[in-house]
N, C-alpha and C positions, 0 to 999 in steps of 0.2 A: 366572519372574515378571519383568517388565520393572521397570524404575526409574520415579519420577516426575520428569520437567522443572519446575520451577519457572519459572517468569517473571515476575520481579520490574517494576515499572514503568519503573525504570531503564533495565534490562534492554531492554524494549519500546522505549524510546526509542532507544537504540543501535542494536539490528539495523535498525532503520525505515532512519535517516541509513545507515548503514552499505548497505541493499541499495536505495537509493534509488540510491548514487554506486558501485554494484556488481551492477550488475544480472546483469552475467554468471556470477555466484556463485551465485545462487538455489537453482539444480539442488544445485550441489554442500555449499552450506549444507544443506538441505534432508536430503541424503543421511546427511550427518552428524549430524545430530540422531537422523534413525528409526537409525543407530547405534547412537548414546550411551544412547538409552532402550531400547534391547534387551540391546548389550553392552559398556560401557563400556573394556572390556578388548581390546576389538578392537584386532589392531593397526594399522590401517588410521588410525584415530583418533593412537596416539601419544599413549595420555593420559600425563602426568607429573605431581608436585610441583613448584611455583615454590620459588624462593631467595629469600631477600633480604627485603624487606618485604613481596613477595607471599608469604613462603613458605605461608599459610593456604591458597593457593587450588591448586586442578591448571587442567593448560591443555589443549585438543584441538586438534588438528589439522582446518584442512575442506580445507586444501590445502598445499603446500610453504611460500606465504607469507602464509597468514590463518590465525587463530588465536580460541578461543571459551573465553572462560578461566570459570572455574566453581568454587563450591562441593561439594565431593563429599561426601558422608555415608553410609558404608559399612554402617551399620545401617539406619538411617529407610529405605533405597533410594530416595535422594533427593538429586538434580542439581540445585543451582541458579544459575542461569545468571546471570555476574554481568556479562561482556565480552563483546567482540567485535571484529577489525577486523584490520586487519595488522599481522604479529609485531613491529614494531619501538612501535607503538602500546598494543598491550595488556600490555605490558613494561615 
C-alpha cells in the first residue's frame, strides 16, 4: 500500500517558486516524490528527524544539496509536504 502526499497550499506555492528558479530539478524532484509515496524508507531518499525547533518534521533528500522536508504520520500513511528548497534554506 503506498502512502498519501498531501499538498498543502503553502506547500504548492513553494515547489512553484522553487522549480520555476530550478528548473533543472524537475526530473529529479519528480523521482523523489514517486519514491516517498511508494517507500519512504528508501534509502536513496535519506529520510530523517529534524532537531531543534524543526524537530516535529523529517526531511528527504531529492539530491546532495535540496531537501523536501515533510510531516510523516506513520499510522494514517500519510506525507504531508510542508518545504522545500536548498539544505541551508529549509533548515
Amino acid at each position: 500500500m503506498n502512502y498519501i502526499l498531501i499538498y498543502t497550499e503553502s506547500y504548492i506555492k513553494r515547489v512553484g517558486k522553487f522549480l520555476k528558479r530550478n528548473l533543472h530539478l524537475i526530473s529529479q524532484y519528480e523521482k523523489a516524490l514517486k519514491i516517498l509515496e511508494i517507500d519512504p524508507f528508501h534509502p536513496s531518499l535519506r529520510l530523517h528527524r529534524l532537531k531543534g525547533k524543526l524537530r516535529e518534521l523529517h526531511s528527504i533528500s531529492i539530491n546532495i544539496s535540496y531537501r523536501i522536508t515533510l510531516e510523516f504520520y506513520f499510522t494514517d500513511k500519510e506525507i504531508v509536504l510542508v518545504n522545500v528548497g536548498h539544505h541551508n534554506d529549509v533548515y
